[in-house]
C-alpha positions as CSV (number, residue, x, y, z in Angstrom):
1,X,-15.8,8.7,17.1
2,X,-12.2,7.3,16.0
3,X,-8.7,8.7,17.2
4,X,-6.4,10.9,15.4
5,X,-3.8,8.9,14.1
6,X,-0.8,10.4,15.7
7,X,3.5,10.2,14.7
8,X,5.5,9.0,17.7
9,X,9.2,9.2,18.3
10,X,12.0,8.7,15.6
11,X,13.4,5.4,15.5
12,X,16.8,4.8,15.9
13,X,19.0,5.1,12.8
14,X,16.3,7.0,10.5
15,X,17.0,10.5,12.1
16,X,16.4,13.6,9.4
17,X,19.8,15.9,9.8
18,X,17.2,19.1,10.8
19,X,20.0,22.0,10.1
20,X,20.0,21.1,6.4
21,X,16.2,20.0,5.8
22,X,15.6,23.5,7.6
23,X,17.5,25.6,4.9
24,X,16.5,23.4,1.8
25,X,12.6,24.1,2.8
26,X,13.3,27.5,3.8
27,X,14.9,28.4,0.2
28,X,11.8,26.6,-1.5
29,X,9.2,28.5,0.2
30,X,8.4,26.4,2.8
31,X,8.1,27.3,6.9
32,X,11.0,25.9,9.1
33,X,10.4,23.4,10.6
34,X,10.7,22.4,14.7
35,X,10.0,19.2,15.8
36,X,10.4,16.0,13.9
37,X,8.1,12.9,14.4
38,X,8.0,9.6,12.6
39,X,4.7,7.5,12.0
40,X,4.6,4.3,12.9
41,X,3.0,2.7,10.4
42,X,4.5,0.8,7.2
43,X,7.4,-1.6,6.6
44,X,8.5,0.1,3.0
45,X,9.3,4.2,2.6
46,X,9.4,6.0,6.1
47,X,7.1,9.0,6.7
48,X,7.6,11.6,9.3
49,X,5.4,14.2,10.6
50,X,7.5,17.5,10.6
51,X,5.7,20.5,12.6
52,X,6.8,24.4,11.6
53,X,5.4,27.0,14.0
54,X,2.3,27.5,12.2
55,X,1.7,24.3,9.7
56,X,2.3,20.5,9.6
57,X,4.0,18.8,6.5
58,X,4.8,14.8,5.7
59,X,7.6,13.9,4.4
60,X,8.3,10.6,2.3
61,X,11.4,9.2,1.7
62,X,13.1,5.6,0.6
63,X,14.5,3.4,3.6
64,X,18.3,2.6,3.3
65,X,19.3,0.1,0.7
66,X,16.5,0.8,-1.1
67,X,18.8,1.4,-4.4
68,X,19.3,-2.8,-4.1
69,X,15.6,-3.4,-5.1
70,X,13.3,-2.8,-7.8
71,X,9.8,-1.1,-7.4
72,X,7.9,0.7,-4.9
73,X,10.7,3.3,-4.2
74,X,10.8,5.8,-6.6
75,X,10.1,9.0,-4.7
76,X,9.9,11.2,-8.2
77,X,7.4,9.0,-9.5
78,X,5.3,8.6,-6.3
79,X,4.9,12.5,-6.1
80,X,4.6,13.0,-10.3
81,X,1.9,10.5,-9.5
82,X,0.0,12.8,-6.9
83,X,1.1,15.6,-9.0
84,X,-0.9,14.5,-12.0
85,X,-3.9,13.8,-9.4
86,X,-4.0,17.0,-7.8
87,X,-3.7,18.5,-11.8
88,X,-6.4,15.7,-12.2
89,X,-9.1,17.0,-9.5
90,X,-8.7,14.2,-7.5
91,X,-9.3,15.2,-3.8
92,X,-8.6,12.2,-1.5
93,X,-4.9,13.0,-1.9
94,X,-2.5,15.1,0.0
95,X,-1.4,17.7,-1.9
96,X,2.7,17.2,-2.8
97,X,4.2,20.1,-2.2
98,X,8.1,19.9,-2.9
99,X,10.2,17.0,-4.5
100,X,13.8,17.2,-3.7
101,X,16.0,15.0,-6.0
102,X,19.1,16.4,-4.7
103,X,20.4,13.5,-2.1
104,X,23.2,15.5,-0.3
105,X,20.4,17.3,1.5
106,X,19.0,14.3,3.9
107,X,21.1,10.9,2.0
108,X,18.6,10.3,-0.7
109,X,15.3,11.8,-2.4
110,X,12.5,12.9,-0.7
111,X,9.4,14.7,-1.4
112,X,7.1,16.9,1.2
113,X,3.3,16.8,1.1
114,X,0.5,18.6,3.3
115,X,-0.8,16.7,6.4
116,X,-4.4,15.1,6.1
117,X,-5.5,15.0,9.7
118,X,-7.7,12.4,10.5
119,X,-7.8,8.9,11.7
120,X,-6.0,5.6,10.2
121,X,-7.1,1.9,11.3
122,X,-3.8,-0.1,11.8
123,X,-3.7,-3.5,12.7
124,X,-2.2,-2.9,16.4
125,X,-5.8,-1.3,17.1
126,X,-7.8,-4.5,17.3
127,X,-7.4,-5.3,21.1
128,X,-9.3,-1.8,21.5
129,X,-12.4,-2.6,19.0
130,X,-12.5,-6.1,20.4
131,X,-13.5,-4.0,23.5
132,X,-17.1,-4.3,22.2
133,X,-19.3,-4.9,19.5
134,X,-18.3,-3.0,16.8
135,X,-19.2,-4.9,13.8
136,X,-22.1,-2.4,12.8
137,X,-18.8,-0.2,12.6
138,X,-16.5,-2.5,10.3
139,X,-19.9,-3.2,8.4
140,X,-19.9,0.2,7.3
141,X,-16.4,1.1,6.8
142,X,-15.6,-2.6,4.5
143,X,-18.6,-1.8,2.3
144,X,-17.3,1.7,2.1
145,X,-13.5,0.6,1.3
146,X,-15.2,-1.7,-1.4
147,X,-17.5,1.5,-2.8
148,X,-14.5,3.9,-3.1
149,X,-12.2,1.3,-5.0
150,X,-14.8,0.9,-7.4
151,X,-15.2,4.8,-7.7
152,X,-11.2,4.6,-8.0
153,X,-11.3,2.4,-10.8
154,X,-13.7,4.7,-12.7
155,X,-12.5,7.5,-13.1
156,X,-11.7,8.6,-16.6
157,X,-8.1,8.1,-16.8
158,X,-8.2,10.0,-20.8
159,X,-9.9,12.7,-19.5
160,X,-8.0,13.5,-16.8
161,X,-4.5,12.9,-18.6
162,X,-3.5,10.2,-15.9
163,X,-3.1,7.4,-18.8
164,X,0.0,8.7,-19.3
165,X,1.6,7.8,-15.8
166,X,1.9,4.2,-16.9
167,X,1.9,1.5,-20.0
168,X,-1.5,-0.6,-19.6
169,X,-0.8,-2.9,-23.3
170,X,0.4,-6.7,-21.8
171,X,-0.3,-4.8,-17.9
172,X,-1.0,-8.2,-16.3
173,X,2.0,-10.3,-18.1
174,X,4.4,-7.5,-17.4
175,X,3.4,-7.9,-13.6
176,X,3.4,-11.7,-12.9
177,X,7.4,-12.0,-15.2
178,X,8.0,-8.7,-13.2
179,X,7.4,-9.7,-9.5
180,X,8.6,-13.2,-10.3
181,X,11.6,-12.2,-11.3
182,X,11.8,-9.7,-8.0
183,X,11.2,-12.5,-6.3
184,X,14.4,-14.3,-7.5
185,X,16.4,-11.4,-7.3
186,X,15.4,-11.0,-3.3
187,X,15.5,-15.0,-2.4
188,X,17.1,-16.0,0.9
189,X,15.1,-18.8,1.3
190,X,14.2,-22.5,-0.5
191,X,10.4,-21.9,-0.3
192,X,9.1,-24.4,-3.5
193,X,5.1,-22.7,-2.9
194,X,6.6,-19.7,-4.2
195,X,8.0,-21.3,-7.7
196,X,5.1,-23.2,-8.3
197,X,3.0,-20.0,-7.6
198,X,4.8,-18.0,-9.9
199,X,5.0,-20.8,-12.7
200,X,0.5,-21.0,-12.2
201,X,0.6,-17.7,-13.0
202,X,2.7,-17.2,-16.1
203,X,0.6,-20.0,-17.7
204,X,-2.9,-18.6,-16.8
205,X,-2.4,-15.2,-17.5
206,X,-6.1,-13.5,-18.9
207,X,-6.3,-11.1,-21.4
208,X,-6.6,-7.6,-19.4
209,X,-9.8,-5.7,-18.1
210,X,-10.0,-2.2,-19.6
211,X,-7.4,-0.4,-18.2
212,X,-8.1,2.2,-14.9
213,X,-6.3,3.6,-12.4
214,X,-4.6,1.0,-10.2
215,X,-3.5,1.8,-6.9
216,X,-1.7,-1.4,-6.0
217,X,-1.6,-1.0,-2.4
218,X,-5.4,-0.3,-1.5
219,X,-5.8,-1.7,2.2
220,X,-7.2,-0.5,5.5
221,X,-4.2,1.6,6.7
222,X,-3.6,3.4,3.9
223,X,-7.2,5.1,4.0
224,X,-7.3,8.3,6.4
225,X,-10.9,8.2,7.7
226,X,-12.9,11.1,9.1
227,X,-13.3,10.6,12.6
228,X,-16.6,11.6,13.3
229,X,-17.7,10.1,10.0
230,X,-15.8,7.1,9.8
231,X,-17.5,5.4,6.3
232,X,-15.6,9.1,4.7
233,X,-12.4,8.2,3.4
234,X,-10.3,11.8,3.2
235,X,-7.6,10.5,1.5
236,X,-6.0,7.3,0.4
237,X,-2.4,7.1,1.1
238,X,0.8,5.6,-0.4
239,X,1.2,5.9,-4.0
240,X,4.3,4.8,-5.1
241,X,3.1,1.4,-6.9
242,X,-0.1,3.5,-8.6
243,X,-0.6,3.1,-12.5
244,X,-2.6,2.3,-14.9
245,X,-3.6,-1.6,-16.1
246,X,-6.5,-3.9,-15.5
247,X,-8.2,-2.7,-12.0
248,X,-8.6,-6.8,-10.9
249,X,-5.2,-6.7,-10.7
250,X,-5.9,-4.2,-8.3
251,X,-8.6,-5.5,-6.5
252,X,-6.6,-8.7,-6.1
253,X,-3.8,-7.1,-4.6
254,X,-6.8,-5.9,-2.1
255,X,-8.2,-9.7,-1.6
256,X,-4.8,-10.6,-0.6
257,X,-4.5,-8.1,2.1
258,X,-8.3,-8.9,3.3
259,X,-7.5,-11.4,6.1
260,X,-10.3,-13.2,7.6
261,X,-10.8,-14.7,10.9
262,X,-10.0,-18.3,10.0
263,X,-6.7,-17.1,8.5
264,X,-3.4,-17.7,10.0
265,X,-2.6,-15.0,12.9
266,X,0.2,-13.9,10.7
267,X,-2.0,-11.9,8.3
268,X,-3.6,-10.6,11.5
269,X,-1.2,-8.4,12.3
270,X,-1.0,-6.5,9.0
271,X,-4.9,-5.7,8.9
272,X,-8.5,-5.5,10.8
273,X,-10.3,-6.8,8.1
274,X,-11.0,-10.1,10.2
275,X,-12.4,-8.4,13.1
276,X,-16.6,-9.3,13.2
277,X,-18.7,-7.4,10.7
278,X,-15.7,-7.0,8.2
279,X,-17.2,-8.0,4.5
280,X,-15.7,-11.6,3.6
281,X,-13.3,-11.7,1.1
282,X,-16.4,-13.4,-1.2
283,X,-19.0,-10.7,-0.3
284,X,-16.2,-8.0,-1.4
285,X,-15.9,-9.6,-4.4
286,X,-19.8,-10.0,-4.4
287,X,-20.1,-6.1,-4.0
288,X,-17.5,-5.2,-6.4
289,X,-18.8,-6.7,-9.3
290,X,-22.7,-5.6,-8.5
291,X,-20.9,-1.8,-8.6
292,X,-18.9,-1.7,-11.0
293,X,-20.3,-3.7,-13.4
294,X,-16.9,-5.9,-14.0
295,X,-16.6,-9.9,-14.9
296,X,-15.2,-11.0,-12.0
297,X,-15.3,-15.1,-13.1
298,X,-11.6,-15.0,-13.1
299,X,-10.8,-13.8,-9.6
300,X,-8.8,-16.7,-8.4
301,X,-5.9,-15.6,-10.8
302,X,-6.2,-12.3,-9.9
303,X,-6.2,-13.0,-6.0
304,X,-3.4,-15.6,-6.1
305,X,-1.0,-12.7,-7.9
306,X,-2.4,-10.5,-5.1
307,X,-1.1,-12.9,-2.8
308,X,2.5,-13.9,-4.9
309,X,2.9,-10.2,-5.0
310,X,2.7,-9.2,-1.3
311,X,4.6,-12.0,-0.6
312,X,7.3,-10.8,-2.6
313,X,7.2,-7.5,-1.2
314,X,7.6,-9.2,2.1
315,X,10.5,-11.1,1.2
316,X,12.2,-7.8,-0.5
317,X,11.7,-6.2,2.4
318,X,13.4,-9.4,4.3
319,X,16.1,-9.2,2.1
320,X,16.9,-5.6,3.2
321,X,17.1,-6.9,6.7
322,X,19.1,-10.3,6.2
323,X,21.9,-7.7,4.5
324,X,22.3,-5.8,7.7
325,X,20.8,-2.6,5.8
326,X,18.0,-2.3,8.2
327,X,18.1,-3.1,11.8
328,X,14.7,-2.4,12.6
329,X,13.4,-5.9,14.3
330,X,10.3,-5.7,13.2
331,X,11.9,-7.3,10.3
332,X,13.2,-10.4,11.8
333,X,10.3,-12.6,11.0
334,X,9.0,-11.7,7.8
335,X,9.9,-14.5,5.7
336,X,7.1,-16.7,8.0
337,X,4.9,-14.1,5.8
338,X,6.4,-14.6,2.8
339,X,5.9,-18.8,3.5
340,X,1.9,-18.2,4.7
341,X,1.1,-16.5,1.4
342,X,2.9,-18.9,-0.4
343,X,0.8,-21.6,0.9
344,X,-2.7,-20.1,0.5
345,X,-2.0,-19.3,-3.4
346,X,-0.8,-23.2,-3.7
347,X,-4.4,-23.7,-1.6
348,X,-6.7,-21.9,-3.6
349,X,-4.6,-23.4,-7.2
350,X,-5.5,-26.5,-5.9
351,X,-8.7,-26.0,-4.4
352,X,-9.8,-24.0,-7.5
353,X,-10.9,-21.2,-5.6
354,X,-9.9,-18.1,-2.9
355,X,-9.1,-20.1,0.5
């Protein structure tokens, strides 16, 4: 049986003013609230676990400077976007409760969703499942991951009104000129890998799988698991880069994350995919396409943006902390990230496949 994943303390500097959060909830129907806990997880929005007397909410909200960069935090459009799922029928969500657009009540927009008890596999767990042999365990849970993407990617997206949350014509040109240009806008460093990444891309581009919906940020810590049943995911978390385009895009974006054992440490630290009995990044790949039916010929484009992409998020995220408008110090050494995945898309250009 797995843990409860559990908030801890707030960090310094990303207190919620209580007083006024109290009486915004209270006029919009919600309990007070008591205590105010922060999870731990995450280097983009900041979640806290707020406790009333009776219930337990979330709350999501943007880290400071976030106005300086583009994409990924959009509060509105991250709850419209569980908004239209809950509408949808979609159940591994938490249900969004309250949007606040009004930024005089806490410093910027925010949005309160129910609490999905259960557990969360982060990266700082893997000293305890090293412990012993759990590969049986990660055996399970990767094919599972794998098997709920696909079921992800197909669900009717007409029939359940969610094509309208996003624009899937040219989806996998607007992305790479997108993030590329991101990228520029967020550069501290001279790292050529990146350029010549970004450059590969634009001039491989594939004409675009029937569009599904993408999640864009589909890894192990953003799955709540059930504890006793650890292969049932309850809910997937962290929506705010979800649309609709070609689902390799998405499954790329997965690969990318997927580190393996003979990767650098670096990777290591973001995910437990490498820990024994994980599926490879090829036998993910191999188990995708047997579900889903999908060509997957042309996955070494579709990892390689995986890889640009998360390195730019990386480097945005770098940026915010090279301007002084985060001090949080886990920050401090990002841009050795945004160098590694830099490297391994040159690595798998060159070596004509996923490395």
């Amino acid at each position: 049986m797995l843990d409860f994943d559990e908030a801890n303390k707030v960090r310094n500097e990303e207190e919620l003013p209580l007083d006024a959060l109290n009486q915004y909830l209270s006029a919009n129907g919600l309990e007070q609230i008591k205590t105010v806990k922060q999870f731990s997880g995450g280097y983009s929005n900041l979640t806290y676990l707020i406790e009333a007397d009776s219930v337990s909410y979330v709350l999501r909200k943007p880290p400071k400077g976030a106005k300086d960069i583009k994409g990924g935090h959009d509060m509105a459009r991250e709850f419209g976007i569980l908004a239209a799922l809950d509408k949808a029928g979609f159940k591994q969500i938490p249900k969004p409760l309250l949007l606040c657009e009004d930024e005089s009540i806490i410093g910027s927009i925010f949005y309160v969703m129910e609490r999905v008890k259960g557990s969360i596999l982060r990266a700082a767990d893997a000293k305890s499942f090293l412990k012993e042999d759990n590969s049986a365990l990660f055996k399970t849970l990767s094919e599972a991951i794998c098997l709920n993407q696909v079921a992800l990617h197909n669900i009717d997206i007409y029939e359940t009104g969610l094509a309208n949350i996003g624009k899937p014509e040219a989806y996998v040109e607007r992305q790479v000129k997108g993030w590329h240009k991101r990228y520029l806008a967020s550069q501290t460093d001279d790292i050529s890998g990146m350029i010549t990444v970004a450059n590969w891309l634009e001039a491989n581009i594939p004409e675009s799988a029937k569009a599904t919906l993408v999640h864009n940020d589909y890894k192990y810590d953003n799955l709540i698991l059930n504890p006793e049943n650890p292969e049932e995911i309850l809910a997937i978390l962290d929506w705010e880069m979800c649309t609709v385009g070609d689902p390799l895009m998405d499954l790329g974006t997965t690969l990318a994350y997927w580190v393996e054992f003979k990767d650098a440490d670096f990777g290591k630290a973001f995910n437990l995919s490498w820990l024994p009995g994980n599926l490879t990044r090829q036998e993910y790949v191999d188990l995708y396409a047997a579900k889903s039916g999908r060509d997957v010929s042309n996955i070494l484009f579709y990892y390689v943006f995986g890889l640009f992409k998360n390195a730019v998020i990386i480097q945005q995220i770098y940026a915010r902390y090279k301007k002084g408008l985060t001090k949080d110090p886990r920050f401090a050494g990002l841009i050795e990230g945004v160098k590694v995945l830099s490297k391994k898309g040159k690595d798998s250009i060159e070596n004509g496949k996923m490395v």
